[in-house]
N, C-alpha and C positions, 0 to 999 in steps of 0.2 A: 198627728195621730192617724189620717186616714189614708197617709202614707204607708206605713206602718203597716196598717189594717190591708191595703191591696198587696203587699209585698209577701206579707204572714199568709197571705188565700193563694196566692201563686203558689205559695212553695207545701202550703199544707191542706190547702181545701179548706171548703166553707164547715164541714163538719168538724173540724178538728181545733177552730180556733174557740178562744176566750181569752179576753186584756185584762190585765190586771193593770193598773199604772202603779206605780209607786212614790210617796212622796221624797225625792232626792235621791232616788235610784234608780238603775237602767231599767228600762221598759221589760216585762216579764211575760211571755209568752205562754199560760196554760193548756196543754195542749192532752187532752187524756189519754194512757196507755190504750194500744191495740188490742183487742181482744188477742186470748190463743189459749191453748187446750190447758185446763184446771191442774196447778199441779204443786205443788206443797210450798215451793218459793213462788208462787203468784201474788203479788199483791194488787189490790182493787187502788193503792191510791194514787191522781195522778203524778204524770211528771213533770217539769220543769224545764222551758230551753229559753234559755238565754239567745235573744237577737243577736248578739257580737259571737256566741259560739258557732252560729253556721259560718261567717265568715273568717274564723281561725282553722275551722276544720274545713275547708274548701282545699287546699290541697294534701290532705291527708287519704290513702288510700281506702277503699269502701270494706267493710268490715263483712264480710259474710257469715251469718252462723251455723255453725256449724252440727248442730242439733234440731236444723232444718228436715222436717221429715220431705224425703225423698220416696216417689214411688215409678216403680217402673210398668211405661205402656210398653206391653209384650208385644202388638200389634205393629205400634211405632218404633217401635226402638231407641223412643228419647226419654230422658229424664226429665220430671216435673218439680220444681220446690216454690212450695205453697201457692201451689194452682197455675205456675207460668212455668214455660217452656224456660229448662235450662239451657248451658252447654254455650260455646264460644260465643260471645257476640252479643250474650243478654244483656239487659235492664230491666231496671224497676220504673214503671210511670211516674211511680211516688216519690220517688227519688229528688230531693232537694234542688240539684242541680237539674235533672230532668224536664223537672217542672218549670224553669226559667229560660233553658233553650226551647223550651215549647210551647210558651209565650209566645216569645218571639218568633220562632221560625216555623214552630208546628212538631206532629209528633213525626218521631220516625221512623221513617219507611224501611221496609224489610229491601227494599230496592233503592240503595240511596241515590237522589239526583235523577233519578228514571236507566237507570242504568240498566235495568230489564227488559231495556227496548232496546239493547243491543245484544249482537253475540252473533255467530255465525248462521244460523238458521234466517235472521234476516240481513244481514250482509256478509253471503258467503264470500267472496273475492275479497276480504280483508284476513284473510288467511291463506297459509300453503293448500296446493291441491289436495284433496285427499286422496288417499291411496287405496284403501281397506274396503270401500263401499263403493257403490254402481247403481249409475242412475235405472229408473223403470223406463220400458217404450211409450214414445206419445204416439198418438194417435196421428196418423198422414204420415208417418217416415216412411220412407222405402228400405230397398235392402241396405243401401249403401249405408243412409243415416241411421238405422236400426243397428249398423257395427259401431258406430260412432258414438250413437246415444249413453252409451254404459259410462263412458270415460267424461261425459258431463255432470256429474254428482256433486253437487254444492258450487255450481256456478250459476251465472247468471240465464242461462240455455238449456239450463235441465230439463225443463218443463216445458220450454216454449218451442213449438214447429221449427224448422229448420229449413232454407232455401238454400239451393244451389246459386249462388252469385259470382260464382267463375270459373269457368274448365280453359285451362288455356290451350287444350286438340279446338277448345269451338270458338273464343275468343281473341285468342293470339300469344305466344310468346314473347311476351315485351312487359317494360315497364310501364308503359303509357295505360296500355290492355287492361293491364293487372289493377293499377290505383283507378282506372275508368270505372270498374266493375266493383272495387271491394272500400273505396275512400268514404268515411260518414257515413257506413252501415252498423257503428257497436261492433262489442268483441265476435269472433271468429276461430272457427276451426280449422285448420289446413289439412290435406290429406293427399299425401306424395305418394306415388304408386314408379318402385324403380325398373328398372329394364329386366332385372331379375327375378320380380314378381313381390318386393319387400314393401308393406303398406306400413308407411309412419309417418310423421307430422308435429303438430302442435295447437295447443289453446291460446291464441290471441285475445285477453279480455277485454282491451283498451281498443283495439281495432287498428286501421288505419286512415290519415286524415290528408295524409300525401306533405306535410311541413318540415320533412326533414328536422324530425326531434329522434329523441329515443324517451320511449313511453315505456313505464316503469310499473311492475303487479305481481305480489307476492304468489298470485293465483296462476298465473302462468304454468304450463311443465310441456312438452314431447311427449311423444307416445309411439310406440312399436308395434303393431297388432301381430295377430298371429303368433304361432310356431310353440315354443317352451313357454309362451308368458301367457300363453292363454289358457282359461282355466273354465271350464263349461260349471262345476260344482257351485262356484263361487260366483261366476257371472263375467269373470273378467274375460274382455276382449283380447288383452295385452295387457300391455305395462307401462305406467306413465311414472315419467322423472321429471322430480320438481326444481322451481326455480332456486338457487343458494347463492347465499353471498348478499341477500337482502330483496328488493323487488326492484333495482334499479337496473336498467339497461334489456328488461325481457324483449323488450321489442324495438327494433332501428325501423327509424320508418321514414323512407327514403324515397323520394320521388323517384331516384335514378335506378332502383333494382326491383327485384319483387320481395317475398316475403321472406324476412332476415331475422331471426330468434334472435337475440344477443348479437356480438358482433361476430360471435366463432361457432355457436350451438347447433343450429342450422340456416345455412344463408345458400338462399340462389336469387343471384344478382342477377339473371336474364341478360347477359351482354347479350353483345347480338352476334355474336362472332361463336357463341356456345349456349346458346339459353339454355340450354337443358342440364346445365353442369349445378348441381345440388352437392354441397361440403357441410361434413360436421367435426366437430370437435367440443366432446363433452369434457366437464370439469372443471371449468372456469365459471361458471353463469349457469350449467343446468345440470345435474347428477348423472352421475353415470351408468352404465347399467350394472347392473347388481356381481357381476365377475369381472367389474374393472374395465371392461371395454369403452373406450371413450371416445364412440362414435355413432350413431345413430344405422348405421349402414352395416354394423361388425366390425369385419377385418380393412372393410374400404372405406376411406376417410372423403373420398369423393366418388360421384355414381353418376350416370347418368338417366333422366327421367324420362318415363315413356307418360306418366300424366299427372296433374297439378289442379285440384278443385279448392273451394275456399264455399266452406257454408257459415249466411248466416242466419240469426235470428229474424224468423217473419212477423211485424211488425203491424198493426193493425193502421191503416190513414190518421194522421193527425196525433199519434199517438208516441211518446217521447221516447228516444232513443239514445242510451247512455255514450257519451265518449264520444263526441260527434265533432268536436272542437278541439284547438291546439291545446298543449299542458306542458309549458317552457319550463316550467321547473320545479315539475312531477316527479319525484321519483321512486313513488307509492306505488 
């Protein structure tokens, strides 16, 4: 019986019970009708539930009535039936079944599993770049990183200072140079300046660690500044094209060259026989620009550079720096 008695309280509350036992009959659950508004079929006497009836109606669809007054918050714009929020996704607490998954597990959350502690606002770089919006200026950039800054919007860099950690006019031309300066600093900006005066580049978010992998981020894209893509109303600098085809292969990271997008998107290998020779080829790994041109340079598929910087995120001592180690078989 006091079985019985705990199972009857889970499913209907401490108000709602009274036992009747019966001699040679199944146990009989007294449970009194709900109050609701007076109305010429009301009757005062109560009902009747059979213990074995909740377990034959357990997979029987939930009965909504349909005479349920409905009133509408003008305000909100939701509909309410009988004091709770309708509309996709509802339940009742009181609900039979209800009341026994929340027993056990608890009631539930409008956020199931804490799933509210994700989404892109706190892990931007598990999405594509965005396109449409531009980051604010931080405080210390100069002019250079003041053009840069807009095209960091839902990354990891938005917000935070930015350091110069390679010019290869003051550094060197090489590979050696390049990973000396940029290996285990977090993701990274590049920003190619060509003989012709064209500023473009790319968002490294993974960085580089010098292990001859290829490090993989939906968040990656290029970027073109100036000329038609630049738009002063809106804030854009340029134009950034994102990574497609998935987040595998955004970045080759190669002890033996410098900084290589993909294996075709933008790669300057720094031989030493041509260091300055920068090639692109969009559409395989990174989009193209918006009239089909499928090269980062326009009409020229390779160019030669007059300078090559790499900023990154400035970092406070002791203070943890994403991406700093190998990722053999990342391809996020």
């Amino acid at each position: 019986m006091l079985a019985f008695a705990t199972l009857a309280s889970i499913l209907f509350g401490q108000r709602a019970l009274a036992f009747a036992p019966s001699s040679g009959g199944p146990l009989i659950i007294q449970r009194p009708r709900l109050q609701s508004p007076p109305s010429s079929s009301s009757s005062s006497s109560p009902s009747s539930l059979r213990l074995g009836d909740f377990f034959n109606n357990l997979g029987k669809p939930k009965v909504v009535d349909e005479t349920a007054a409905v009133t509408e918050e003008a305000d909100e714009g939701t509909a309410v039936t009988n004091g709770r929020a309708g509309g996709e996704g509802y339940y009742d607490e009181d609900d039979p079944i209800e009341k026994i998954f929340g027993f056990f597990f608890g009631k539930k959350e409008e956020a199931p599993l804490g799933m509210a502690r994700f989404g892109q606002n706190r892990f931007p770089e598990q999405y594509p770049a965005t396109l449409d919006e531009w980051a604010s200026p931080v405080e210390g950039d100069d002019t250079e990183m003041s053009t840069l800054r807009p095209l960091l919007k839902n990354t990891n860099l938005e917000s935070r200072r930015l350091r110069l950690t390679y010019d290869a006019n003051r550094d060197g031309w090489d590979p050696i140079s390049f990973h000396s300066k940029v290996d285990k600093q977090g993701g990274a900006i590049v920003l190619c300046t060509t003989r012709s005066g064209l500023k473009c580049g790319g968002y490294n978010p993974k960085g580089w660690v010098g292990y001859g992998e290829a490090r993989g981020s939906i968040a990656a894209f290029l970027f073109v500044l100036g000329g038609g893509y630049a738009n002063s109303s809106t804030g854009a600098p340029g134009i950034k094209l994102r990574k497609v085809g998935g987040p595998g292969l955004a970045q080759m990271d190669v002890p033996e060259t410098g900084p290589q997008f993909s294996p075709d998107a933008l790669v300057i290998r720094m031989d030493q026989r041509d260091p300055k020779l920068a090639r692109s080829k969009l559409g395989s790994y990174y989009e193209r620009l918006p009239d089909g041109t499928n090269s980062l340079f326009g009409r020229d598929s390779a160019v030669q550079l007059k300078e090559l910087k790499v900023y990154h995120g400035l970092y406070a001592e002791g203070e943890y720096v994403p991406f700093t180690d190998a990722e053999p078989f990342a391809l996020y």
